[in-house]
C-alpha positions in Angstrom: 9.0 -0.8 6.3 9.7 0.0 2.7 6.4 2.2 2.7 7.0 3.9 6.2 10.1 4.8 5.3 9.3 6.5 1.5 6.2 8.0 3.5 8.6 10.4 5.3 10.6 11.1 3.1 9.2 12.0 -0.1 9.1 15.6 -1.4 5.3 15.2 -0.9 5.4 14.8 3.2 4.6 18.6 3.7 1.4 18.8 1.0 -2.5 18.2 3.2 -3.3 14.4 2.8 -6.3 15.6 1.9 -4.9 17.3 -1.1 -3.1 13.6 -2.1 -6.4 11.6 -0.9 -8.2 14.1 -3.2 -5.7 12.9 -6.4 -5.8 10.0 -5.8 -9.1 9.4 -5.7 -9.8 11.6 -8.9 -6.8 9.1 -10.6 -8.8 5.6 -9.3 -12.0 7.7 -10.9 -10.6 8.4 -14.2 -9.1 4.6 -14.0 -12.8 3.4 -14.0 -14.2 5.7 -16.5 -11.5 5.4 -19.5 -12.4 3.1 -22.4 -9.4 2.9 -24.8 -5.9 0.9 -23.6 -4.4 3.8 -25.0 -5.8 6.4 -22.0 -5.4 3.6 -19.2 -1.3 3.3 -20.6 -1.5 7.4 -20.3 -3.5 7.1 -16.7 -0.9 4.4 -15.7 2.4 6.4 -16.9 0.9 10.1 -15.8 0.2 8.9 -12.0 3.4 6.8 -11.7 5.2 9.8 -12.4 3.5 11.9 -9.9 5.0 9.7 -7.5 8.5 9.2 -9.0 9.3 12.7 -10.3 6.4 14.7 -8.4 7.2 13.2 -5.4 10.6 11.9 -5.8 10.1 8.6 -4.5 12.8 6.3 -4.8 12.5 4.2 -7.9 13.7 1.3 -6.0 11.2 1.3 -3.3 8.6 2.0 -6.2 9.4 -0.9 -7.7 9.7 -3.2 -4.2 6.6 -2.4 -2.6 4.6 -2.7 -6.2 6.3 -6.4 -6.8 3.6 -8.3 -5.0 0.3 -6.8 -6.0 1.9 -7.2 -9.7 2.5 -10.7 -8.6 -1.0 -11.2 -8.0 -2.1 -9.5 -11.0 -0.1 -11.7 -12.9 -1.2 -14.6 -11.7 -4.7 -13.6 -12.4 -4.2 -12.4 -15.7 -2.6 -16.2 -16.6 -5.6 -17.7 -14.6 -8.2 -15.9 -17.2 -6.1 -17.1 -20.1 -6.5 -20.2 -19.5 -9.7 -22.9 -19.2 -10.8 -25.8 -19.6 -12.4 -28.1 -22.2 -15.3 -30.8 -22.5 -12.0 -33.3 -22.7 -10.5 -32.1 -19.1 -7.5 -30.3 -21.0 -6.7 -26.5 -20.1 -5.8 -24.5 -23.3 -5.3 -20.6 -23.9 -8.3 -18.5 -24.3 -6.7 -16.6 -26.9 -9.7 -14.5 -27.7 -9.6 -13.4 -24.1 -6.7 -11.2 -24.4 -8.6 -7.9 -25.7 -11.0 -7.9 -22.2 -7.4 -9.1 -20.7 -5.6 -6.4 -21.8 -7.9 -3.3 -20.5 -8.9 -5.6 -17.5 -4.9 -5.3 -16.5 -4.4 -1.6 -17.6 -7.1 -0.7 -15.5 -5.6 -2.2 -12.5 -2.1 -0.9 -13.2 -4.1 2.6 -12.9 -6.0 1.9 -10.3 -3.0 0.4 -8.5 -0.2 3.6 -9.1 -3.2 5.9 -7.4 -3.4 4.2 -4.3 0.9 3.6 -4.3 1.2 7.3 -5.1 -0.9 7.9 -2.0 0.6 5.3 0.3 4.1 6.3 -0.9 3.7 9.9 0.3 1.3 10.0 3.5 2.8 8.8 6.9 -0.1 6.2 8.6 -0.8 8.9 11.4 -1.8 11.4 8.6 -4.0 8.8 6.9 -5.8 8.7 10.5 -6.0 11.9 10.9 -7.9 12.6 7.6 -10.4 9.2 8.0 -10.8 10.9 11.7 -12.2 14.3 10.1 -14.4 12.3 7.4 -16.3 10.8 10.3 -14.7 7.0 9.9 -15.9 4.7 13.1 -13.3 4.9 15.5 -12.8 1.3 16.0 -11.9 0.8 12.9 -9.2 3.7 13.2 -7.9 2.3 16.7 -7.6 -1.6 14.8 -5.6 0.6 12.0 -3.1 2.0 14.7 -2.5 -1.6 16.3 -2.1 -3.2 13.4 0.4 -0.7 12.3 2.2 -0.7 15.5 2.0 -4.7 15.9 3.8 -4.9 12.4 6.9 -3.0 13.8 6.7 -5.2 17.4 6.5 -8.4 14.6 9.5 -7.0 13.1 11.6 -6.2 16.3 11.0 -9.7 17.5 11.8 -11.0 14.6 15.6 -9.5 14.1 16.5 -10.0 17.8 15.3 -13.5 17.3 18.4 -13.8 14.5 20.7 -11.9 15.8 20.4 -13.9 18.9 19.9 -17.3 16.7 23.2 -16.0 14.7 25.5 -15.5 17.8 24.9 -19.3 18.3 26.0 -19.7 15.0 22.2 -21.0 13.9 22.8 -20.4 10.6 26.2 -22.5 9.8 24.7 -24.2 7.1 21.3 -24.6 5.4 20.0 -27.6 7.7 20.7 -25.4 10.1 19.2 -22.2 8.8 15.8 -24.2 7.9 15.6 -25.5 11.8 16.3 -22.3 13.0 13.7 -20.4 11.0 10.9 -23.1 12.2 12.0 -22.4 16.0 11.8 -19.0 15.7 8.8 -18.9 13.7 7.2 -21.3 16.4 8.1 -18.8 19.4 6.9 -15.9 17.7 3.6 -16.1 18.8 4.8 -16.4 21.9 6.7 -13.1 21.7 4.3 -11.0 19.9 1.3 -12.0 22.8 4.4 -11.3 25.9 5.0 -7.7 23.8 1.0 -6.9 22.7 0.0 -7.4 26.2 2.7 -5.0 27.6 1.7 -2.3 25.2 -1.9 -2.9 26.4 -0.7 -2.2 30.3 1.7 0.7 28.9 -1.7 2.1 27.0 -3.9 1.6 30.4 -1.4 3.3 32.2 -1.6 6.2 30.2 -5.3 6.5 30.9 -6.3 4.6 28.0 -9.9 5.6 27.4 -10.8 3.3 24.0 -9.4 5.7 21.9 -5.5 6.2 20.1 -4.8 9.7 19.7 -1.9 11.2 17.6 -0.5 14.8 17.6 -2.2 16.4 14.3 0.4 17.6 11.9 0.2 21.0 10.7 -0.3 21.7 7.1 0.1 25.7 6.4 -1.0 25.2 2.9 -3.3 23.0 2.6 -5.5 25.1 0.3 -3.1 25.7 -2.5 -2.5 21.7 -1.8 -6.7 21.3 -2.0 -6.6 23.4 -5.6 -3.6 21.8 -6.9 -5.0 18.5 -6.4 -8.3 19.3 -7.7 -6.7 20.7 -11.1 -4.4 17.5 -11.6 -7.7 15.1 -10.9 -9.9 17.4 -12.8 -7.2 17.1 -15.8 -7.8 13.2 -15.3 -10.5 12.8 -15.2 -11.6 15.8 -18.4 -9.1 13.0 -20.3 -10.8 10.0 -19.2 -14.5 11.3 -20.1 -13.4 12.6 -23.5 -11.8 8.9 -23.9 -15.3 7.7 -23.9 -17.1 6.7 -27.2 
């Protein structure tokens, strides 16, 4: 909910997704086409600060919702160093850590482009824009569920503890651990009940195969359109003159 929540709140909520789709794609662009470490550490500091001090997102939130694809990176970086010899022993591929090094910078870029986006533009916007670019409309409508089945998950979820909590569930640790499987084990349950009484609240509503959301209006979406373009063209002029 981390991401929902910095979505609507940034300084950024009133610029044209396209505008932020626009530099963000022109940062993931200049991500792939820079050579040196040095202009993927620039790439990597320049877009997160679009997003911390451009957009004022919280540093916090920043830092939580980037933890777990840093995780993974992590753990991949530590699965190239390593490999295995004719004896069966693993040792550290020491002369790995060059390609390591700009394989990881890269990603870091590549990864503060698409938070700085995700950070900033509500889901609904997001839809909107892949709506005007032509994107098949099933794949927009399993976008929409997914989204809202995350928030049903997570509603299920807290009145499953607060109720499990009232019965004092959680005394101790033993008690915690049982009460976690339970729950977990009814929450299929629960999420089927609640998905197939947003499917008769959706017929209802003459449901036609399609999820509609009222369009946000962006006044300014061609000074957001120019801006954009001049950050991303400033990206990517650096990344081009970065290569040998």
């Amino acid at each position: 909910m981390l991401i929902d929540s910095a979505a609507y709140a940034n300084r950024w909520r009133s610029v044209a997704p396209s505008a932020k789709a626009l530099f963000a794609l022109a940062g993931t662009a200049a991500a792939w086409i820079a050579h040196s470490p040095g202009m993927l550490a620039l790439l990597v500091v320049a877009l997160t600060l679009a997003a911390l001090v451009g957009a004022r997102v919280p540093l916090r939130t920043y830092v939580a919702v980037a933890l777990a694809p840093l995780g993974f990176l992590l753990l991949s970086c530590l699965t190239m160093l390593l490999t295995s010899g004719t004896d069966g022993a693993w040792y550290w591929a020491s002369a790995a850590l060059p390609a390591l090094a700009h394989t990881a910078l890269r990603s870091l870029a590549v990864l503060a482009a698409l938070l700085g986006l995700v950070l900033t533009t509500p889901l609904p916007d997001l839809l909107a824009l892949l709506r005007r670019l032509r994107a098949p409309e099933l794949l927009l409508d399993l976008m929409g569920l997914c989204y809202r089945m995350l928030f049903v998950l997570r509603e299920a979820w807290d009145e499953g503890v607060t109720a499990q909590s009232a019965r004092l569930g959680y005394g101790g640790w033993r008690q915690a651990w049982r009460s976690t499987g339970l729950l977990a084990g009814q929450m299929a349950i629960q999420v089927w009940q609640r998905a197939a009484a947003l499917q008769a609240a959706a017929e209802a509503r003459a449901y036609a195969g399609q999820l509609r959301f009222l369009p946000a209006a962006f006044p300014h979406a061609r000074r957001d359109a120019i801006a954009a373009l001049l950050a991303g063209s400033v990206l990517l002029l650096a990344a081009i003159g970065d290569r040998p």
